[in-house]
C-alpha positions as CSV (number, residue, x, y, z in Angstrom):
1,X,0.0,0.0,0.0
2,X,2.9,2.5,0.4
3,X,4.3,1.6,-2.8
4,X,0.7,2.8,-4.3
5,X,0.3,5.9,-2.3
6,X,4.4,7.1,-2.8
7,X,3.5,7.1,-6.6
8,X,1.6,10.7,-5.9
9,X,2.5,14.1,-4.6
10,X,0.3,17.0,-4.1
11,X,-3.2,15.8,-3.5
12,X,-1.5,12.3,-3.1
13,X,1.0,13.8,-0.2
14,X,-2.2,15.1,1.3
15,X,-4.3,12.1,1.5
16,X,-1.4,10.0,2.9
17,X,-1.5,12.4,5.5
18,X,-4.9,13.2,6.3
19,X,-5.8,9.8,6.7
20,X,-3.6,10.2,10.0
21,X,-5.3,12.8,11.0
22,X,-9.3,11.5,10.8
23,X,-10.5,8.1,9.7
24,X,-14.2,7.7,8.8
25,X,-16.7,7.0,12.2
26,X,-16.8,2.7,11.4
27,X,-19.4,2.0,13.7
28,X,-20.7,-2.2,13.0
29,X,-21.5,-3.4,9.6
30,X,-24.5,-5.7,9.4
31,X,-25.1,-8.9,8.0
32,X,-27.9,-10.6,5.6
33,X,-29.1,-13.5,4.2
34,X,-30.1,-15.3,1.1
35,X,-32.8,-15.5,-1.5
36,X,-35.0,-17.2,-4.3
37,X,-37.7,-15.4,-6.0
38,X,-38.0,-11.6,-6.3
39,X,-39.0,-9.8,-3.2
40,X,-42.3,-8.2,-2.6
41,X,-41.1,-4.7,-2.5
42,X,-43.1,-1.5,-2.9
43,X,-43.2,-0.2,-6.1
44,X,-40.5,2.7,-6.7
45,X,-41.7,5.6,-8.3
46,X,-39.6,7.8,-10.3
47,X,-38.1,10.7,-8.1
48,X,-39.2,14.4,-8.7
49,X,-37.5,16.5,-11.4
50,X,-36.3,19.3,-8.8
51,X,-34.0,18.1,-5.7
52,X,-33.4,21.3,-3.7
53,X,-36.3,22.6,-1.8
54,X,-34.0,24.8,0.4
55,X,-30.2,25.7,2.3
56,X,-29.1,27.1,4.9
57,X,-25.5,28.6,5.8
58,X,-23.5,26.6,8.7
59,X,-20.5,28.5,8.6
60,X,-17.4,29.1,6.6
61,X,-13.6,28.0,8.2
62,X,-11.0,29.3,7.3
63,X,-7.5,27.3,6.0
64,X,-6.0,28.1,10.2
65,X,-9.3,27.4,11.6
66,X,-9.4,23.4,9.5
67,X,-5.6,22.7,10.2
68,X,-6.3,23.2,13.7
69,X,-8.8,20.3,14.0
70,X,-5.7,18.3,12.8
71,X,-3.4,20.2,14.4
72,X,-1.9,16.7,16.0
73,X,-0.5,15.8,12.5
74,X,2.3,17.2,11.1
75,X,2.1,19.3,7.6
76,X,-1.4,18.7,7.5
77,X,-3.2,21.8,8.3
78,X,-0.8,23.7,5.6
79,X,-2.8,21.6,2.9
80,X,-5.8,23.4,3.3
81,X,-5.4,25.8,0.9
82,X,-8.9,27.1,0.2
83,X,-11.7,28.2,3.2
84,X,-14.6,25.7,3.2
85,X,-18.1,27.1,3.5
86,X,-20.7,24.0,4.8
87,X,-24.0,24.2,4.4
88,X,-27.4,22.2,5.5
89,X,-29.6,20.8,2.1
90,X,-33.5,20.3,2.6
91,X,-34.1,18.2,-0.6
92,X,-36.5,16.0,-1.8
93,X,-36.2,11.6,-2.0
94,X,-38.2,8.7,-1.6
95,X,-39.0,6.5,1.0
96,X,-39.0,2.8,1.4
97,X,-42.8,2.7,0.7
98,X,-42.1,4.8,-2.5
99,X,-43.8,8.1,-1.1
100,X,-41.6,11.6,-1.3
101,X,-40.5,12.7,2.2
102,X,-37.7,15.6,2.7
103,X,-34.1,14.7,3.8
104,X,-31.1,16.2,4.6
105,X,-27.2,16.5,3.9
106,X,-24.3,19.2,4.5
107,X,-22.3,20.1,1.7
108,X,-19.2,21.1,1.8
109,X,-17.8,24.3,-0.9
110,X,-13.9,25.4,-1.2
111,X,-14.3,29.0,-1.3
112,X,-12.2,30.5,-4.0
113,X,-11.3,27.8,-5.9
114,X,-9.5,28.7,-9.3
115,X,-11.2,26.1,-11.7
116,X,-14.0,23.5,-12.0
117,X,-13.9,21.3,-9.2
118,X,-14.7,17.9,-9.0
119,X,-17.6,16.4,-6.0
120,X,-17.5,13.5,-3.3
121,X,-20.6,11.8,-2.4
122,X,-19.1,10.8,1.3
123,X,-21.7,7.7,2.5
124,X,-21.4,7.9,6.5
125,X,-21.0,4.7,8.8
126,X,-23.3,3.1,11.0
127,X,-24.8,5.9,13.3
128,X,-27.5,4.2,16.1
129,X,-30.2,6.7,17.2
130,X,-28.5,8.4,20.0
131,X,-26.1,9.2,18.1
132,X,-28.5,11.7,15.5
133,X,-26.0,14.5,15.8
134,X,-23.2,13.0,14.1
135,X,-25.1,13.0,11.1
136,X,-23.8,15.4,8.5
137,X,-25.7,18.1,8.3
138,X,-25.3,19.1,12.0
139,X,-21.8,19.5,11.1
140,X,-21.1,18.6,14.6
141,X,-17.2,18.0,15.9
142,X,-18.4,14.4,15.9
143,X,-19.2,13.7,12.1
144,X,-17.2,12.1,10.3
145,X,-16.6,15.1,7.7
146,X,-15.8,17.3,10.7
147,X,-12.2,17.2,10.3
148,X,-10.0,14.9,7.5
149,X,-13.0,15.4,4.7
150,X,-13.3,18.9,5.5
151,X,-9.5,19.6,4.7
152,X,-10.3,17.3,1.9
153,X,-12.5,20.1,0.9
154,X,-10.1,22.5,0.9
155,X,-8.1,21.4,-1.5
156,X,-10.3,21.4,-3.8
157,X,-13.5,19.2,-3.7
158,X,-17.3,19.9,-2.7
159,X,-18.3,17.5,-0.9
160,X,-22.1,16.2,-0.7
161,X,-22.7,13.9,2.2
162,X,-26.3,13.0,2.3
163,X,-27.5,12.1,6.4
164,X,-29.5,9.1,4.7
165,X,-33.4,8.9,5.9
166,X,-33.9,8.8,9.5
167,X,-31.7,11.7,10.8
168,X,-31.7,15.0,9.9
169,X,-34.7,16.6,8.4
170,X,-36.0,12.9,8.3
171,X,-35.3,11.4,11.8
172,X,-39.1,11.1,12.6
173,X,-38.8,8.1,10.0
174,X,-36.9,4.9,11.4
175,X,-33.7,4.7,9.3
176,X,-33.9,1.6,7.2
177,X,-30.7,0.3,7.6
178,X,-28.3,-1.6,5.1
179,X,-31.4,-1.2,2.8
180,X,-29.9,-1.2,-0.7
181,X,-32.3,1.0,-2.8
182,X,-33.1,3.9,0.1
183,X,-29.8,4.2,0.6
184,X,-28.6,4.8,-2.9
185,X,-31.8,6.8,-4.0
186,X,-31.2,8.8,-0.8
187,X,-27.3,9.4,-1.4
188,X,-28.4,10.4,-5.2
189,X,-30.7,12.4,-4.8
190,X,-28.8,14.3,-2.3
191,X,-26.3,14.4,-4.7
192,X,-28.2,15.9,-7.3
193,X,-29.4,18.3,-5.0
194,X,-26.1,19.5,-4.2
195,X,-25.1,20.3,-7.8
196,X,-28.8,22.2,-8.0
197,X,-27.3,23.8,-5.5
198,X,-24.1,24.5,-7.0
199,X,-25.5,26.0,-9.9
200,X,-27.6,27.9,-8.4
201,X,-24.7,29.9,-6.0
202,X,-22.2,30.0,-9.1
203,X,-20.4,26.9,-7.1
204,X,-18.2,25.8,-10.7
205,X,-18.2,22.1,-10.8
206,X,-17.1,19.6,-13.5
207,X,-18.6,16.2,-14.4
208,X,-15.9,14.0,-12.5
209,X,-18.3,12.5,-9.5
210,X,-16.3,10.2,-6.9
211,X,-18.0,8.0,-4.6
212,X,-16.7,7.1,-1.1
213,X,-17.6,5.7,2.4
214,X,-16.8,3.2,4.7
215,X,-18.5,0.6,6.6
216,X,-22.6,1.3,6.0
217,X,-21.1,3.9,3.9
218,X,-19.2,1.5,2.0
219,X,-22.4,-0.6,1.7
220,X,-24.0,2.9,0.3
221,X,-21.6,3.5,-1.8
222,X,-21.7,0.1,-3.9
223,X,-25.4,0.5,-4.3
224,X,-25.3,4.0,-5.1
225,X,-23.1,3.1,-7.8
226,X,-24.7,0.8,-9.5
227,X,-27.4,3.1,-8.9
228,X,-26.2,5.9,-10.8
229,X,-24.5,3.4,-14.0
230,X,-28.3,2.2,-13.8
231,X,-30.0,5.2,-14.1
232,X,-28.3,8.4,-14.3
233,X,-25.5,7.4,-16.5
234,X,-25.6,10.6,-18.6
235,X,-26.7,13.3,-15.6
236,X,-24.6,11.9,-12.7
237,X,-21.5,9.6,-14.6
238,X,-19.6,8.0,-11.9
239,X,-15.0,9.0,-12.4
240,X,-14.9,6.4,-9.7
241,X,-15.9,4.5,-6.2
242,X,-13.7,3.5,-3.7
243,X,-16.1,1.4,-0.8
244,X,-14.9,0.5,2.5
245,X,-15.5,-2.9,4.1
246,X,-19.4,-3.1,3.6
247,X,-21.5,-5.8,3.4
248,X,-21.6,-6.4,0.1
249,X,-23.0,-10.2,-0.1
250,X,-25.6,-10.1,2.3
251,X,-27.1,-13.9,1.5
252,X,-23.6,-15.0,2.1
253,X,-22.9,-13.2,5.2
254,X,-26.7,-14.6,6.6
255,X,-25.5,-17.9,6.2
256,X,-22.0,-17.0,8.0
257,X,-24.0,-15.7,10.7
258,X,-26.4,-18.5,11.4
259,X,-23.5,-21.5,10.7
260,X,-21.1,-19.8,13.8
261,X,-19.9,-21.3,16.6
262,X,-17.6,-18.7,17.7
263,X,-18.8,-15.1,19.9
264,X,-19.8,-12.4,17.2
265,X,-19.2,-8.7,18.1
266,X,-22.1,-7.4,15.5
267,X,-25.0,-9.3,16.1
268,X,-26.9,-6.1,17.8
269,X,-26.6,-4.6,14.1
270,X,-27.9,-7.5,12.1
271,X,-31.3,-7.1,14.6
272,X,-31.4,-3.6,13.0
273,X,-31.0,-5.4,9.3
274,X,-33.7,-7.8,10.4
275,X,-35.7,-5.6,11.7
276,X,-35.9,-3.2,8.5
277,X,-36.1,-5.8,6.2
278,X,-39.1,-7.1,7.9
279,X,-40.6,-4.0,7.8
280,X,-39.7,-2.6,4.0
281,X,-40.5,-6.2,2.5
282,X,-43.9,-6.6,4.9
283,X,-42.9,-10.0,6.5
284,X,-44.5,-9.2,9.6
285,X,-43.1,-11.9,11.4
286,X,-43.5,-11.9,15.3
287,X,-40.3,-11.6,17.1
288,X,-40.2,-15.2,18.6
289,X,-39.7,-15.9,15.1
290,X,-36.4,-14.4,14.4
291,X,-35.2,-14.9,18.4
292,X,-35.2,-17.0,21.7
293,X,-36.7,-16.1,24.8
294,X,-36.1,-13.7,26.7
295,X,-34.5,-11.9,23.9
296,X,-37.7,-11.7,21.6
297,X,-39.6,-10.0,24.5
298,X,-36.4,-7.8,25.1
299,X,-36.4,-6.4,21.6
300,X,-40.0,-6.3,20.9
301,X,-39.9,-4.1,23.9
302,X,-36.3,-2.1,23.0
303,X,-35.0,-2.8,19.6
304,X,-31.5,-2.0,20.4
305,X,-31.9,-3.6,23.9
306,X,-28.6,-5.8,24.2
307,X,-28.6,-9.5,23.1
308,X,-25.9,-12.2,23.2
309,X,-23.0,-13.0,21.1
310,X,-23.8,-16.2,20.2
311,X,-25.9,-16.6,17.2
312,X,-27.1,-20.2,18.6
313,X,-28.3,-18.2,21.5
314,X,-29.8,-15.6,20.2
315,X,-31.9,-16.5,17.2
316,X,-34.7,-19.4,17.1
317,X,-33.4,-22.6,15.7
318,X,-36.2,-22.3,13.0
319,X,-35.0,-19.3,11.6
320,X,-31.4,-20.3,11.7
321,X,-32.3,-23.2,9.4
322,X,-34.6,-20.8,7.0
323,X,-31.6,-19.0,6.6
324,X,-29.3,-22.2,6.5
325,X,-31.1,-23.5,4.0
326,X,-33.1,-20.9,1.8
327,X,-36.3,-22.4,3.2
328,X,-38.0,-19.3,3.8
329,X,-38.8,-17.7,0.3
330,X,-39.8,-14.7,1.1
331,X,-37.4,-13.8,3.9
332,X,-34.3,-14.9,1.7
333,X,-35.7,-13.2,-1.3
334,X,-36.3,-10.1,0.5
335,X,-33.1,-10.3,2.1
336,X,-30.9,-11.0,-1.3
337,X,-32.7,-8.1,-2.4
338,X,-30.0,-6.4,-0.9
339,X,-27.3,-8.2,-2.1
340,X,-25.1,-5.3,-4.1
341,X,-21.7,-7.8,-4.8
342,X,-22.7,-9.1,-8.0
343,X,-23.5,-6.7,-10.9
344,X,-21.0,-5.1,-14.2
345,X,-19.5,-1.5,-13.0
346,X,-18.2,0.6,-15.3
347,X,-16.5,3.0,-14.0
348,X,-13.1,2.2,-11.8
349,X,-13.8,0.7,-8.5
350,X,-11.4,0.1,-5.7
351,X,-12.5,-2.2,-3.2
352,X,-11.1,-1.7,0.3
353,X,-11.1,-4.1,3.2
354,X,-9.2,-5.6,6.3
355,X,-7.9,-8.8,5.9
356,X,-9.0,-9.5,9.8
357,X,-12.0,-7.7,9.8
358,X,-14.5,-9.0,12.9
359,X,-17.5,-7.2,11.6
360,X,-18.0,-7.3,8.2
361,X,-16.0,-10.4,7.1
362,X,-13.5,-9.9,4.0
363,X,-15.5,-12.2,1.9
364,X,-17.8,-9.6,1.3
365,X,-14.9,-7.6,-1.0
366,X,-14.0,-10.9,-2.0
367,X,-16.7,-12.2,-3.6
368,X,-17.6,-8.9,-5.2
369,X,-14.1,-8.8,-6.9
370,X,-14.3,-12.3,-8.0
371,X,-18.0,-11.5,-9.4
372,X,-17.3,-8.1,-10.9
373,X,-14.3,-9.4,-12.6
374,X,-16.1,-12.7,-13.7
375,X,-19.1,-10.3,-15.7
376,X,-16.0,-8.7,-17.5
377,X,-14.9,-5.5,-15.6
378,X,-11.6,-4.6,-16.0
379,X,-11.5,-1.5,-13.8
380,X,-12.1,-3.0,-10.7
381,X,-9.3,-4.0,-7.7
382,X,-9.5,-5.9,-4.6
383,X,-6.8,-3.4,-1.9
384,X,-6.9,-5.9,0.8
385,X,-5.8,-3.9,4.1
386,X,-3.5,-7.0,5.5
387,X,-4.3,-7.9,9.1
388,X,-6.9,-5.2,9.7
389,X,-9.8,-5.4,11.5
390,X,-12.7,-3.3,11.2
391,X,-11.8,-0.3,13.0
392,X,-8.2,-0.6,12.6
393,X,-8.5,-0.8,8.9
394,X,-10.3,2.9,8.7
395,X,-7.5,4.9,8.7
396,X,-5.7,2.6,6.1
397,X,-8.5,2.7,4.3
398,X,-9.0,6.7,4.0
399,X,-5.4,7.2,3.0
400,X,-5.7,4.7,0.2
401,X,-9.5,6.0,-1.4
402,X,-8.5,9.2,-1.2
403,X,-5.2,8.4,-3.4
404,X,-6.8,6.7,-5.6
405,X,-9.3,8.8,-6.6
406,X,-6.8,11.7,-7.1
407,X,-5.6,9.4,-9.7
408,X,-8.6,10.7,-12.0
């Protein structure tokens, strides 16, 4: 990996160094299971024409006032060469059942640049619901574009980091979590938004649109990307995506789940999957199907109450054998609805993931290599981070998407 980063200076010299400095927030990854037939999901209804419905100033920083949140890094701050005004997006998206609701993102806008400057859709990580404030259009000291994206920034980017539904302008809504389609028409739209937005300040941007984020961001990421080569090829052309250590192959990482023996740190997260997929796809299943006593009561009561680490001990033998064995149709169909591993990008994509990682097992890049490559891409490389785990592998992994989209 240092042989790859040494090969740039400049913008390359400031992502080896601001990935020192701020890593993005990897909260757990979630897992998912397999499929059959095509899901029962809600119809999805083309968005509306017009994205922006309003914005609102946060505050501009100046160069000093950036290099000070990274003052502990040397040479850092001295990379921030333009101020950064950030600013809160109300724009319009759809919902899960299809119907339009408002959301909310920050973006971020180098003041002064001298030319055209590319954008960043930044996908966030995990954020549980006391955490609402770290979601970016608060543009709070805790958000993950707070410092090392913001520098970013300043150099030369705007930066469109959409809060996803349930936080922000949306957080009366639950947040459908690792839901494929939401999160990808959430993140576009938010990124259309933001070059309405553009235009309409005078903000000069070019075409070149580079996708990023880690952990639930990373899952966002992929499936805004296949999203946008799907849909809005010509208005929105993705210059490339560099995801983090998502979840990628969801029926795979099901069956993973349900087959361990060992303690697994994530299983609170792969309740939340459960839980919106039940929801989104209209299971309705009662909780003692999905869990054992006295956990079923527990969550029914508290969703994010705390359960085991044992799969065996937490989930009803029934459903581990559904999963086990793709005996459940609609549950496995539903849930391989959100597979997002196995589809033809065209644009470059660098896949990024720790070798050791004890949330969101490495298969999930894997296998998304292996079945990228197999439907013919040519653009597309595995950057296994050797011996990382899931948190230790952020840092490593923000140095190395940030090079590599400064390749472009």
């Amino acid at each position: 990996m240092k042989s790859f980063v040494s090969r740039f200076s400049g913008p390359g010299l400031l992502l080896w160094l601001l990935v020192l400095g701020g890593a993005p927030g990897c909260k757990s990854n979630s897992p998912e299971p397999g499929a059959t037939t095509a899901p029962t999901a809600p119809p999805v209804a083309p968005p509306p024409a017009a994205m922006l419905v309003g914005s609102s100033l946060i505050g501009e920083y100046t160069p000093a006032q950036l290099a000070a949140r990274v003052s502990d890094i040397p040479l850092v701050g001295a990379l921030a060469r333009n101020s950064v005004r950030v600013y809160r997006l109300i724009y319009t998206t759809r919902n899960t059942d299809g119907q339009t609701i408002t959301a909310s993102g920050a973006v971020l806008v180098p003041v002064g640049a001298a030319a055209a400057v590319p954008v960043i859709s930044y996908q966030h990580g995990t954020l549980q619901p006391d955490e609402e404030t770290r979601a970016p259009s608060y543009y709070s000291s805790s958000s993950e574009i707070w410092s090392a994206v913001s520098v970013l920034a300043a150099t030369g980017y705007v930066v469109s980091a959409p809060d996803y539904i349930g936080y922000g302008a949306s957080k009366s809504l639950p947040h459908p979590y690792e839901h494929a389609a939401s999160l990808a028409s959430a993140s576009a739209d938010m990124l259309r938004a933001a070059r309405e937005f553009c235009a309409r300040e005078k903000v000069s941007v070019n075409q070149k649109n580079f996708l990023l984020g880690y952990s639930e961001g990373g899952y966002a990421t992929m499936a805004l990307h296949r999203l946008l080569e799907e849909k809005y090829a010509t208005e929105l052309p993705v210059t490339a995506s560099a995801p983090g250590a998502g979840a990628y192959h969801k029926s795979a990482f099901a069956k993973y789940i349900m087959g361990s023996t060992q303690p697994l740190n994530f299983l609170s997260t792969y309740v939340w999957v459960l839980r919106t997929y039940d929801r989104v796809y209209q299971l309705n299943r009662p909780f003692n199907y999905y869990y054992q006593e006295p956990y079923a009561t527990g969550l029914q009561a508290d969703p994010f109450s705390a359960v085991p680490r044992q799969a065996a001990e937490l989930f009803a033998p029934g459903f581990r054998q559904a999963v086990l064995t793709d005996s459940d149709a609609p549950l496995t169909a539903s849930l391989r609805a959100n597979d997002v591993y196995d589809w033809l990008p065209r644009a470059p994509v660098a896949l990024f993931h720790g070798t050791a990682d004890d949330y969101v097992p490495y298969f999930n890049s894997e296998d998304a290599y292996r079945a990228m490559r197999a439907r013919g891409a040519t653009q597309v490389e595995l950057r296994p981070i050797q011996g990382g785990t899931h948190f230790t592998s952020a840092a490593p992994y923000t140095l190395s998407a940030y090079a590599f989209i400064s390749q472009f």
